[in-house]
py3Dmol code that shows the C-alpha trace and the ligand (Angstrom):
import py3Dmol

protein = """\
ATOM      1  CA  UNK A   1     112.752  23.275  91.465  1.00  0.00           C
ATOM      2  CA  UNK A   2     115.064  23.697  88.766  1.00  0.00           C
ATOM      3  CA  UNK A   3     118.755  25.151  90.063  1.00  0.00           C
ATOM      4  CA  UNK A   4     118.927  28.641  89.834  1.00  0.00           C
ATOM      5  CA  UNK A   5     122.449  28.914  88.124  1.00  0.00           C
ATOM      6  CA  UNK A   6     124.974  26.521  85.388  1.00  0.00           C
ATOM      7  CA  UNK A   7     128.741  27.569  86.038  1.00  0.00           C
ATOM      8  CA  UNK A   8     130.870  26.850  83.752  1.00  0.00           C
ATOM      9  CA  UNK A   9     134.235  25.264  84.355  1.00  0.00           C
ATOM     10  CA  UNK A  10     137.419  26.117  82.588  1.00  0.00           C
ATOM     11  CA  UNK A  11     138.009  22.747  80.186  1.00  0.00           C
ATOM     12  CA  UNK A  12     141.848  23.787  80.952  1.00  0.00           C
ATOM     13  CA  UNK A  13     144.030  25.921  83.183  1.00  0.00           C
ATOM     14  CA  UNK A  14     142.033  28.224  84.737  1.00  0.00           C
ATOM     15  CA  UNK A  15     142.725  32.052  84.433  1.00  0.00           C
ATOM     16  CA  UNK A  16     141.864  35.012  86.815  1.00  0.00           C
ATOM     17  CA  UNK A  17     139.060  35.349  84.203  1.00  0.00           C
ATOM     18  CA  UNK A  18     135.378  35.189  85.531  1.00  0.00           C
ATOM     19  CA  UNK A  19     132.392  35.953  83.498  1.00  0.00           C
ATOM     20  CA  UNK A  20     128.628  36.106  84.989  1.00  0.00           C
ATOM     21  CA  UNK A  21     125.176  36.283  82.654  1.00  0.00           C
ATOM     22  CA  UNK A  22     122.569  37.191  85.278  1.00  0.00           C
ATOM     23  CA  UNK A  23     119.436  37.817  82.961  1.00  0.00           C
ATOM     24  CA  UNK A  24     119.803  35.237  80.179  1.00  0.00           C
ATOM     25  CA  UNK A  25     117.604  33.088  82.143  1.00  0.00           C
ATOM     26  CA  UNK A  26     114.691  31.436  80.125  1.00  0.00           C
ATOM     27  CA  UNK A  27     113.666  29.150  82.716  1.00  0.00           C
ATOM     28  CA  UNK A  28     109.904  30.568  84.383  1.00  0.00           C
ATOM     29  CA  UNK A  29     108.993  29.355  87.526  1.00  0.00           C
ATOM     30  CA  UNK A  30     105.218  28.429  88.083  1.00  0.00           C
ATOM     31  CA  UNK A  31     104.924  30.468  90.712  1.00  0.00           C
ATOM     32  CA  UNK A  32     105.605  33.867  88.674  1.00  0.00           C
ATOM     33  CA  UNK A  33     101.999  34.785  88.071  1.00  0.00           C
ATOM     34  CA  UNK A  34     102.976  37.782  85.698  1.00  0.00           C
ATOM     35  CA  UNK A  35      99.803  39.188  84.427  1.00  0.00           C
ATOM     36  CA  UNK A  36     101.253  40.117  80.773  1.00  0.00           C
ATOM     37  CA  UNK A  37     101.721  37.855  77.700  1.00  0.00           C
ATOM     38  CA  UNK A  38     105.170  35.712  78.519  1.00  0.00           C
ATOM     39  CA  UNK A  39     106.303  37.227  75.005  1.00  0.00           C
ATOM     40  CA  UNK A  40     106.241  40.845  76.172  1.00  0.00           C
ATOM     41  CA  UNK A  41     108.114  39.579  79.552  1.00  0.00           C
ATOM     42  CA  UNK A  42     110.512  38.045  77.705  1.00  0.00           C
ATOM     43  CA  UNK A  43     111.271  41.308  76.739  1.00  0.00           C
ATOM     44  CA  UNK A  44     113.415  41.744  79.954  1.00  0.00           C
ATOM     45  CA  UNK A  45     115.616  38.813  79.329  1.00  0.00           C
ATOM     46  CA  UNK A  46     119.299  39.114  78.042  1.00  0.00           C
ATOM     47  CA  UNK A  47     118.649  36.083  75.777  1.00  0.00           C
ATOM     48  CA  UNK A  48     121.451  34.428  73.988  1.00  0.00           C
ATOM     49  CA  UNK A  49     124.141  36.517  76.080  1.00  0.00           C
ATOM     50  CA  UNK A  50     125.406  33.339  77.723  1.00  0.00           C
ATOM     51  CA  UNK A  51     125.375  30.988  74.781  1.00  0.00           C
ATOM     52  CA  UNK A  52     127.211  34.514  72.670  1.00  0.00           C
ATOM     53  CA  UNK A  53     129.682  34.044  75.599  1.00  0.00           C
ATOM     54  CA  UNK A  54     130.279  30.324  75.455  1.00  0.00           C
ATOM     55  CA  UNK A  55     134.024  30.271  74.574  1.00  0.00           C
ATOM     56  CA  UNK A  56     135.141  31.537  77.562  1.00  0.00           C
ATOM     57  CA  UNK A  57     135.675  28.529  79.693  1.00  0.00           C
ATOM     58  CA  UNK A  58     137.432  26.961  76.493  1.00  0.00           C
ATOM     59  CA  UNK A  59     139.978  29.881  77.311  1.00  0.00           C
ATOM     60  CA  UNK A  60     140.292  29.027  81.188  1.00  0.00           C
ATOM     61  CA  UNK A  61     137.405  31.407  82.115  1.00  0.00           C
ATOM     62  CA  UNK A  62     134.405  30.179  84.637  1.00  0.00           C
ATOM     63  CA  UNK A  63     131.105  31.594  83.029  1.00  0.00           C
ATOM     64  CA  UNK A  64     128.304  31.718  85.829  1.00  0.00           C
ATOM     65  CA  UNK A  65     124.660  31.992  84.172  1.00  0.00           C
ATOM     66  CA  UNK A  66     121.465  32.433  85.876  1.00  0.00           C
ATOM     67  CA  UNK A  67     118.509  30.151  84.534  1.00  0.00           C
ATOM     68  CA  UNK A  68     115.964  32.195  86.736  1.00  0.00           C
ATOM     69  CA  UNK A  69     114.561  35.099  84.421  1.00  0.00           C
ATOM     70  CA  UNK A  70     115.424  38.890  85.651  1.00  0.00           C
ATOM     71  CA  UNK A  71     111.840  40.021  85.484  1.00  0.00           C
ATOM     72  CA  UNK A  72     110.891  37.744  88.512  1.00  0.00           C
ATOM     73  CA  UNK A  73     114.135  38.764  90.410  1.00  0.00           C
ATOM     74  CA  UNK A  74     117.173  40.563  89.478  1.00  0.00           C
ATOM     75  CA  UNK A  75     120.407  39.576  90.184  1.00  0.00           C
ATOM     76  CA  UNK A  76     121.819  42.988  89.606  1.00  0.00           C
ATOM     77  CA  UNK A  77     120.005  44.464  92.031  1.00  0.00           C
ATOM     78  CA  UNK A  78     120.828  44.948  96.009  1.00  0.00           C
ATOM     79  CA  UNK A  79     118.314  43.473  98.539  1.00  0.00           C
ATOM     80  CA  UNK A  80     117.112  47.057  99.816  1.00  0.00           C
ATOM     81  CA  UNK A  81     115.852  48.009  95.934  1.00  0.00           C
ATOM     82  CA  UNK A  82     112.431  47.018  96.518  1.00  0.00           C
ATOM     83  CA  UNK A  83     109.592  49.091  96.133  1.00  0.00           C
ATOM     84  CA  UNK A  84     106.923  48.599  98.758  1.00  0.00           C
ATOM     85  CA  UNK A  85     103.875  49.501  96.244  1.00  0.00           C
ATOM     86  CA  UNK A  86     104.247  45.673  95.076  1.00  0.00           C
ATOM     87  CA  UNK A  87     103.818  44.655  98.813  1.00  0.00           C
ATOM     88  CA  UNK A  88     100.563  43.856 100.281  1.00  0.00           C
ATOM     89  CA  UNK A  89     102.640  43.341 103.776  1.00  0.00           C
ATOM     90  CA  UNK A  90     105.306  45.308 105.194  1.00  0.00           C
ATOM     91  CA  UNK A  91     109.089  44.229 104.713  1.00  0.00           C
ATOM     92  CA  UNK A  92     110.315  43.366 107.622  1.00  0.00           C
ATOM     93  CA  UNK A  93     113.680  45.516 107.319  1.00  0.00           C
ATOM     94  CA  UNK A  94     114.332  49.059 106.125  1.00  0.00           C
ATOM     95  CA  UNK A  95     114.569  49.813 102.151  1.00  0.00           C
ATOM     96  CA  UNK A  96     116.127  52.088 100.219  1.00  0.00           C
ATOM     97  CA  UNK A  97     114.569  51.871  96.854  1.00  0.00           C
ATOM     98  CA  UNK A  98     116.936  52.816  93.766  1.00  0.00           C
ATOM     99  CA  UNK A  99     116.045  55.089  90.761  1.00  0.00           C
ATOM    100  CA  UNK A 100     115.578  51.081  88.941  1.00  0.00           C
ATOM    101  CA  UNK A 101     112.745  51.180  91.259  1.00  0.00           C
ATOM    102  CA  UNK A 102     111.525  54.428  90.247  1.00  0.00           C
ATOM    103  CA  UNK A 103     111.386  53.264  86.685  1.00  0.00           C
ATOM    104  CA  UNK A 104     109.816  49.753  87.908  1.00  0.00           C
ATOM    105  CA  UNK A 105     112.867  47.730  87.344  1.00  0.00           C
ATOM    106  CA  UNK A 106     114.476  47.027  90.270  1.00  0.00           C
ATOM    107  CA  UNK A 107     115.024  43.791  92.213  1.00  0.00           C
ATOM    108  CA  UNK A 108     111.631  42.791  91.783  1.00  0.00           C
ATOM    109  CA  UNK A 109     109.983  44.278  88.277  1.00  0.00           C
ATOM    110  CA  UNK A 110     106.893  46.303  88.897  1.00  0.00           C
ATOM    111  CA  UNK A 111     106.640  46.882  85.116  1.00  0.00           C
ATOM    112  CA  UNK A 112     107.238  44.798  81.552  1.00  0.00           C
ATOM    113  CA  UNK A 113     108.841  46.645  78.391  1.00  0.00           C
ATOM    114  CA  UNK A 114     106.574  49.537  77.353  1.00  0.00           C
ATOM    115  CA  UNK A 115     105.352  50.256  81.096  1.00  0.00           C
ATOM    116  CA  UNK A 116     103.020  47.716  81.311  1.00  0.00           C
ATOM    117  CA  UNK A 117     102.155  46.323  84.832  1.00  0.00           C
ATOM    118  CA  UNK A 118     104.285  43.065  85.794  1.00  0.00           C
ATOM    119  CA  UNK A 119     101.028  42.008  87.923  1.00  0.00           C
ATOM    120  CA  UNK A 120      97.179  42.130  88.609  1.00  0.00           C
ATOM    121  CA  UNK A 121      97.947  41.609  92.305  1.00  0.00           C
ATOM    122  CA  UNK A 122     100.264  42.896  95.387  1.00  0.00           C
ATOM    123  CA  UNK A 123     102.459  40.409  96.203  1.00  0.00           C
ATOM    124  CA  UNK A 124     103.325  38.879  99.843  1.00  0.00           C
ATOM    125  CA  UNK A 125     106.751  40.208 101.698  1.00  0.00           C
ATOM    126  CA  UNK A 126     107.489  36.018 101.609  1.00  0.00           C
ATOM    127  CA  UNK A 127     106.780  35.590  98.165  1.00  0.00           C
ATOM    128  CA  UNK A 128     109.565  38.333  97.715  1.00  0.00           C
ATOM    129  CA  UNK A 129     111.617  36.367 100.500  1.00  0.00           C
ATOM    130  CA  UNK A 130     111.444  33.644  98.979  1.00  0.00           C
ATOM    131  CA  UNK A 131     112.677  34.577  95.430  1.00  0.00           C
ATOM    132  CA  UNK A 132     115.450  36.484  96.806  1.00  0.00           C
ATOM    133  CA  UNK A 133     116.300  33.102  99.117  1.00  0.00           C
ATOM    134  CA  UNK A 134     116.061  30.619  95.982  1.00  0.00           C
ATOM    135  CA  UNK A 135     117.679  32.485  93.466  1.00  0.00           C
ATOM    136  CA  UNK A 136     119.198  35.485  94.791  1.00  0.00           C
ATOM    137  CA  UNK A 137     121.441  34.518  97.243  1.00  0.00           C
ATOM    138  CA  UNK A 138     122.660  31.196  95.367  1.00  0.00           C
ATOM    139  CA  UNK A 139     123.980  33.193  92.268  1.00  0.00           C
ATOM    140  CA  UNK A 140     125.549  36.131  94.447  1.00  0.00           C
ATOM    141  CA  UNK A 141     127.071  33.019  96.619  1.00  0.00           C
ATOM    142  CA  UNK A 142     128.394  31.266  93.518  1.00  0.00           C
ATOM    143  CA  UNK A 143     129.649  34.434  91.955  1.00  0.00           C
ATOM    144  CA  UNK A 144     131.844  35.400  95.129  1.00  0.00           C
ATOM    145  CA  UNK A 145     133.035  31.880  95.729  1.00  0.00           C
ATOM    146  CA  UNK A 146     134.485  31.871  92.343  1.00  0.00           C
ATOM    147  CA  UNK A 147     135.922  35.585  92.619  1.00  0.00           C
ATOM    148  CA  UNK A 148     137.255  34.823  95.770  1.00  0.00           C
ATOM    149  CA  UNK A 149     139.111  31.221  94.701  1.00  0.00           C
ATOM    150  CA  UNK A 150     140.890  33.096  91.413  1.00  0.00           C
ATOM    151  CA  UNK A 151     141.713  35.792  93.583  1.00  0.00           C
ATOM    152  CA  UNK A 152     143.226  34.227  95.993  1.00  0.00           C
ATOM    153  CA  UNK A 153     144.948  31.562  93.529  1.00  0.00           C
ATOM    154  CA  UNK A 154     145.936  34.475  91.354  1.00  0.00           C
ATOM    155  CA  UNK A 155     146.442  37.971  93.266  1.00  0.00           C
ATOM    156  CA  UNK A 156     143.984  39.354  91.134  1.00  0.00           C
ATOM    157  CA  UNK A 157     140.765  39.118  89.467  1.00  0.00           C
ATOM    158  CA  UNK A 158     139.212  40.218  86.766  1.00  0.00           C
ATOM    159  CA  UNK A 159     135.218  39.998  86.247  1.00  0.00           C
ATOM    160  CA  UNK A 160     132.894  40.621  82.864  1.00  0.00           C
ATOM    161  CA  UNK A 161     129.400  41.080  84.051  1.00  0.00           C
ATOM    162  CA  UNK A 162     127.586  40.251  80.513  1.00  0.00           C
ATOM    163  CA  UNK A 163     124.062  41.659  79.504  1.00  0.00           C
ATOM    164  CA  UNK A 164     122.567  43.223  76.185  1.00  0.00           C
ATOM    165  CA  UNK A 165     120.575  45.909  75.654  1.00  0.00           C
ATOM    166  CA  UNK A 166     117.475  47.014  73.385  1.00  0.00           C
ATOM    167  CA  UNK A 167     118.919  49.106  70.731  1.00  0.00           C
ATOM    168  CA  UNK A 168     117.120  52.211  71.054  1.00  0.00           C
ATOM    169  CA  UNK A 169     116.405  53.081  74.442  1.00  0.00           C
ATOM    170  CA  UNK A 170     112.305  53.400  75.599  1.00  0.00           C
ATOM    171  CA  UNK A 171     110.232  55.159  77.978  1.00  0.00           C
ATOM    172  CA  UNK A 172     111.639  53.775  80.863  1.00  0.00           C
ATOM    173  CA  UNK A 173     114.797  53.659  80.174  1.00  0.00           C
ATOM    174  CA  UNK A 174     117.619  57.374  81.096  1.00  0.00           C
ATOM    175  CA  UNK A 175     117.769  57.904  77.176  1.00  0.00           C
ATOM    176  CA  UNK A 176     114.330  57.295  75.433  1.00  0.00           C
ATOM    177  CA  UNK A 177     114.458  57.165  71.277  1.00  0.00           C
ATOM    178  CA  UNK A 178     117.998  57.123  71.549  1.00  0.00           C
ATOM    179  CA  UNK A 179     120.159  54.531  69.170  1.00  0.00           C
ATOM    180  CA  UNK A 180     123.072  53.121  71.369  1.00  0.00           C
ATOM    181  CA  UNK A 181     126.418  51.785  70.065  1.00  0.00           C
ATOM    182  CA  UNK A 182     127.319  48.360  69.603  1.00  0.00           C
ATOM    183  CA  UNK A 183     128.997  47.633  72.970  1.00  0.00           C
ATOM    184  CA  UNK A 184     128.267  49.969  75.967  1.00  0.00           C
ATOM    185  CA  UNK A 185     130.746  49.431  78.773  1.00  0.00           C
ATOM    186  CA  UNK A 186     130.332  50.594  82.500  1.00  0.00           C
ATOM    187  CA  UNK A 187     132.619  50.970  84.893  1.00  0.00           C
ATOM    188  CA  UNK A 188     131.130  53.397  87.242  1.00  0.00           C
ATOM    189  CA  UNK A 189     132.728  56.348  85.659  1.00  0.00           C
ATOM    190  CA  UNK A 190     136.106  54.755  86.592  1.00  0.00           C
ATOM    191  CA  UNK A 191     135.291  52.935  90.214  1.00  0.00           C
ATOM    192  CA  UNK A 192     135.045  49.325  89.585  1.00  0.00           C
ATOM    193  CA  UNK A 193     138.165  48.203  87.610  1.00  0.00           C
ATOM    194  CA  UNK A 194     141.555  49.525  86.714  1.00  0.00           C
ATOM    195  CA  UNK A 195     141.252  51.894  83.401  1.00  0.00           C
ATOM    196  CA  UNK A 196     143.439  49.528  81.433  1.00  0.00           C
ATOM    197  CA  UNK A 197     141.028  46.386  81.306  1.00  0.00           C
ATOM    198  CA  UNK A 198     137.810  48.846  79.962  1.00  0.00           C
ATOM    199  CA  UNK A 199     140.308  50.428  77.082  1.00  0.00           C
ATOM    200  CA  UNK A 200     141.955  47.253  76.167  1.00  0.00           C
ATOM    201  CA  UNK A 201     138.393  45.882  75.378  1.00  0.00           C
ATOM    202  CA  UNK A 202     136.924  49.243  74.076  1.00  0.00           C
ATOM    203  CA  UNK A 203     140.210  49.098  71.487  1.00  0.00           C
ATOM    204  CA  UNK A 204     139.555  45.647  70.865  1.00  0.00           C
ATOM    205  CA  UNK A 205     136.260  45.862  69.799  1.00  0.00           C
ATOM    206  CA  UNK A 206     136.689  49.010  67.942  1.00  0.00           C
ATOM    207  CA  UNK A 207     139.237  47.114  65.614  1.00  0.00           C
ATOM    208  CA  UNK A 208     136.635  44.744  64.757  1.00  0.00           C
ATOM    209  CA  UNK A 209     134.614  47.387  63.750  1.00  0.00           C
ATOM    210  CA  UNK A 210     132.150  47.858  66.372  1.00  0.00           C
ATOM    211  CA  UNK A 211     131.006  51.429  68.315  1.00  0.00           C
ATOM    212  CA  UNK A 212     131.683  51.369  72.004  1.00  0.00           C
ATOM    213  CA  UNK A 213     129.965  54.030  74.441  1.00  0.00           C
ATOM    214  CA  UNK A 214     131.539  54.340  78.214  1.00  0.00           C
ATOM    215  CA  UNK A 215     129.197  54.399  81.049  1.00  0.00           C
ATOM    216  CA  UNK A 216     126.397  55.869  78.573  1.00  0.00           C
ATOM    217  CA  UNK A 217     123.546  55.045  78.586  1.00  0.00           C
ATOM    218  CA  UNK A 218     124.845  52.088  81.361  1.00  0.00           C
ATOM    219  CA  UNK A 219     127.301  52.649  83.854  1.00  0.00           C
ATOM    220  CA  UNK A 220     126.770  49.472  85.510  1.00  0.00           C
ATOM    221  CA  UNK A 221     124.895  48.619  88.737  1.00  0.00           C
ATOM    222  CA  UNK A 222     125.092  46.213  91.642  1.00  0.00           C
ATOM    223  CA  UNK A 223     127.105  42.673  90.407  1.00  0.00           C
ATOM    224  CA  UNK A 224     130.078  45.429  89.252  1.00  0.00           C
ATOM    225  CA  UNK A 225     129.505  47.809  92.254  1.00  0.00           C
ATOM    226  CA  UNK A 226     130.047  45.167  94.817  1.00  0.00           C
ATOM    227  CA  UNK A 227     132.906  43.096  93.546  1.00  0.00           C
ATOM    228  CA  UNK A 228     134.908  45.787  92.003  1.00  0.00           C
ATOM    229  CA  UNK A 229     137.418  46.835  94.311  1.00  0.00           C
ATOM    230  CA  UNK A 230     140.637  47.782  91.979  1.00  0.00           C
ATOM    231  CA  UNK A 231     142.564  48.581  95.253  1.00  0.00           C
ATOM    232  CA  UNK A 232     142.613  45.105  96.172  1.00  0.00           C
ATOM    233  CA  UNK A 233     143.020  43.816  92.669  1.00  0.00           C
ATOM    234  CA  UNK A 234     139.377  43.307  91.834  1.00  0.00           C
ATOM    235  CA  UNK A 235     138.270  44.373  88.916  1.00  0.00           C
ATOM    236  CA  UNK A 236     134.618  44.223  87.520  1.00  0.00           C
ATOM    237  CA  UNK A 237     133.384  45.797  83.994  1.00  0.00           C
ATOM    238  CA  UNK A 238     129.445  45.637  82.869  1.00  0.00           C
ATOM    239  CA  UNK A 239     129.611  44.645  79.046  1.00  0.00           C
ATOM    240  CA  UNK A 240     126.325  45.658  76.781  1.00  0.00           C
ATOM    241  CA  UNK A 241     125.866  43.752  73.802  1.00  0.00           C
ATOM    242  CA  UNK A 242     123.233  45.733  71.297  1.00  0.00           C
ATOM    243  CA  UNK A 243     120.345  42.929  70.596  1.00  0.00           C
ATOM    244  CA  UNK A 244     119.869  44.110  67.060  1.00  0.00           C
ATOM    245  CA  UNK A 245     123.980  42.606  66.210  1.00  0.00           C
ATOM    246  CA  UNK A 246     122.663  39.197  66.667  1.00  0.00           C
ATOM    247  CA  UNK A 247     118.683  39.177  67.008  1.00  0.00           C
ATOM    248  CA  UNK A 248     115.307  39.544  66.381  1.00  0.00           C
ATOM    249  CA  UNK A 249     114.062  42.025  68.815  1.00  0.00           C
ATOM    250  CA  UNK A 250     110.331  40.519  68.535  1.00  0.00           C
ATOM    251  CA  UNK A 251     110.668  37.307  68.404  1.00  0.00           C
ATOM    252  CA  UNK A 252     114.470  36.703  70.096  1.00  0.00           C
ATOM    253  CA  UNK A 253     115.357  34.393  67.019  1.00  0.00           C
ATOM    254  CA  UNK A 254     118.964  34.271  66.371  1.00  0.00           C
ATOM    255  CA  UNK A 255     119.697  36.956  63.152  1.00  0.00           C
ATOM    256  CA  UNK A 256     122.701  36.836  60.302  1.00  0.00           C
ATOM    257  CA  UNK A 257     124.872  38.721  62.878  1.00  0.00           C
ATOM    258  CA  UNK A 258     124.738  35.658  65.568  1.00  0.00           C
ATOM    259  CA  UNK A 259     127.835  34.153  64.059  1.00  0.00           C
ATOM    260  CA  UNK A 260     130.082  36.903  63.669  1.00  0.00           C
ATOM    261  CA  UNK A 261     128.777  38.270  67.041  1.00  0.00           C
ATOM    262  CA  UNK A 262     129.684  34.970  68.692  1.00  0.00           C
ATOM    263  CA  UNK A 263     133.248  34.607  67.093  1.00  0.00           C
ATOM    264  CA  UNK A 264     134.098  38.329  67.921  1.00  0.00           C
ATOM    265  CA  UNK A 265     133.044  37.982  71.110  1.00  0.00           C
ATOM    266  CA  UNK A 266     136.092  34.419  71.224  1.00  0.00           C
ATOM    267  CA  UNK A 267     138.663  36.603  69.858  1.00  0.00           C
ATOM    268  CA  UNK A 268     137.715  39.263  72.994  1.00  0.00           C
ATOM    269  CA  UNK A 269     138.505  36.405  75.135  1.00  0.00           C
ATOM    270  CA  UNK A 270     141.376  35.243  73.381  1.00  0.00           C
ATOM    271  CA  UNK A 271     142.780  39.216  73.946  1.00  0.00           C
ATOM    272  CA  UNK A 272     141.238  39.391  77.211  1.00  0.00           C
ATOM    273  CA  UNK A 273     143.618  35.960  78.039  1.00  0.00           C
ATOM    274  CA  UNK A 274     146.926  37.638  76.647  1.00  0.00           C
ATOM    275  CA  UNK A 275     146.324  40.599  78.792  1.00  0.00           C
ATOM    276  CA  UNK A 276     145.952  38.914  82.205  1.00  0.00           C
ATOM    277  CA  UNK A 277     149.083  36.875  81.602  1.00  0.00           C
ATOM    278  CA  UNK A 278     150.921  40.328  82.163  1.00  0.00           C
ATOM    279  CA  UNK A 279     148.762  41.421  85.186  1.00  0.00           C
ATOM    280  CA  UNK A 280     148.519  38.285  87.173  1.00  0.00           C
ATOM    281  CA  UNK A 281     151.157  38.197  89.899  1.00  0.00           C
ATOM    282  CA  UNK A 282     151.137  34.006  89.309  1.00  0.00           C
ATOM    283  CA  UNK A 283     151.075  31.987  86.519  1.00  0.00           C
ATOM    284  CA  UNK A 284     149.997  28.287  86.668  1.00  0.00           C
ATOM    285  CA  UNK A 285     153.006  25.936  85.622  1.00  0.00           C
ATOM    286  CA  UNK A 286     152.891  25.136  82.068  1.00  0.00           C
ATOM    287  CA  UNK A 287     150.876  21.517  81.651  1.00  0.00           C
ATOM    288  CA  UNK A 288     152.295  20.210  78.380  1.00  0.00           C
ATOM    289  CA  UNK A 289     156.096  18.649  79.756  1.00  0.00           C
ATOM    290  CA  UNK A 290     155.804  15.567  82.165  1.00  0.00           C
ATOM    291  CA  UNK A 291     157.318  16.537  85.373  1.00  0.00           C
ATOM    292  CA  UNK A 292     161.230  16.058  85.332  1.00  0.00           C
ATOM    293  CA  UNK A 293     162.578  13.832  87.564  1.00  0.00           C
ATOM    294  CA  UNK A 294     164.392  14.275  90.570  1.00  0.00           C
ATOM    295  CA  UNK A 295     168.532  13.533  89.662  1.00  0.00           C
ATOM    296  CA  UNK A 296     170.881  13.124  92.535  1.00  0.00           C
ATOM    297  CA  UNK A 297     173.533  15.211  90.305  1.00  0.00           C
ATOM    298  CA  UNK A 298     172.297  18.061  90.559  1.00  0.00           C
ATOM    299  CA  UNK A 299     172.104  18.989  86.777  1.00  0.00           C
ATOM    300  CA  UNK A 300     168.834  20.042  85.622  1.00  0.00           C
ATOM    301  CA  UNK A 301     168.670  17.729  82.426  1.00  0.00           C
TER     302      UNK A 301
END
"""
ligand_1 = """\
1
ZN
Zn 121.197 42.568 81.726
"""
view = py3Dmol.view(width=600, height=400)
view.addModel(protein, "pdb")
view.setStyle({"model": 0}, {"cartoon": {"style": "trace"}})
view.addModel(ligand_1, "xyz")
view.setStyle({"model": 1}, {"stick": {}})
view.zoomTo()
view.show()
């Protein structure tokens, strides 16, 4: 079994900086048994939006990224978001399936891109189990561990939950034929982070000459709903990269954007860096001067 998750260290000082990629994973398990073309499941995937993201522990940032692909279970999804018509057996506790259910995306996909049907079969309550036991729970767990430790070394967190999005939306998605801007960002209509961190990357990216759209068509779901708690200092944004800036929609090759995208995306860290030195109530001691040592005079040479 291949582990369901890579963090990333920061290669320096860390900062209260944490970044998570749940759906760039490219990595299909054998036991998926999805009855359409892998191409057209692929379609799910948030491909490249880790490797786009790949400065950040250079800047002190931990970057989690799943390798398990969101189609056979999504990380951004709570454990009661199943719907039952993919069961062939009862689950065992009470659900409370989402509207991402409705539209056959929710923690388990019912359908691929364009509506067509994920599989040719029901599947068993401890297939499900055991997804959600492999994968599920080991990038939540991973996630909150490293919230938790720059929380409590910092006072304060601050969390990107990274994805991408098709550039027009289709039939299953809230806004069908629609073309989105560049960079959607979701805070749950002003819930999961303090209002500062979503406009200081809005302006950001606006000065390098990308559209931003808030909480439209994505307001963010359940990685930014459950760690964002600005009242205790937590703060959690859902990012949405437009595919078209750096790829092929078809065939997820890289396109001319790629570069830019990825450099753009450095200097948002870079920013992003600046404006948690002013919000963090600690800052780790400077590294670069060997520690002084200790005089008996008293005079701090
Ligand atoms: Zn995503």
């Amino acid at each position: 079994m291949s582990a369901p998750f890579v963090r990333h260290d920061p290669e320096g000082a860390a900062i209260a900086l944490v970044l998570d990629s749940p759906h760039s994973g490219e990595w299909y398990p054998d036991d998926f048994d999805h009855a359409p073309p892998r191409a057209l499941v692929r379609q799910a995937e948030d491909t490249h939006v880790a490797r786009l993201w790949r400065a950040a522990p250079t800047l002190g940032a931990t970057l989690i990224e799943a390798r398990f692909p969101r189609a056979y279970i999504d990380a951004n999804r709570s454990l009661a978001d199943i719907d039952p018509d993919l069961l062939a057996d009862p689950w065992p506790v009470p659900l409370s399936p989402s509207r991402k259910t409705q539209q056959g995306i929710g923690l388990v996909w019912r359908l691929a891109r364009g509506g067509v049907p994920m599989y040719s079969r029901k599947l068993a309550s401890s297939e499900v189990r055991e997804r959600v036991d492999r994968y599920w729970r080991p990038y939540h767990a991973a996630l909150t561990t490293t919230l938790d430790a720059r929380h409590g070394e910092f006072g304060g967190v601050w969390h990107l939950n990274c994805h991408s999005m098709p550039a027009v939306g289709d039939v299953l998605s809230d806004d069908p034929g629609h073309e989105r801007a560049d960079f959607v960002l979701g805070d749950r209509d002003g819930t999961t982070c303090e209002p500062e961190f979503t406009q200081c990357i809005a302006a950001s990216v606006r000065e390098m000459g990308y559209s931003v759209a808030l909480n439209d068509p994505y307001k963010g779901v359940e990685l930014v709903r459950k760690h964002g708690r600005p009242a205790e200092n937590r703060h959690s944004l859902q990012i949405e990269l437009k595919r078209t800036l750096y790829m092929d929609e078809q065939t997820l090759e890289p396109n001319a954007g790629y570069a830019r995208l990825e450099r753009d995306l450095a200097r948002l860290l870079a920013t992003l860096a600046n404006y948690l030195r002013s919000r963090v109530a600690v800052i780790p001691a400077p590294t670069l001067k060997a520690p002084v040592p200790h005089s008996g005079s008293g005079q701090n040479t």
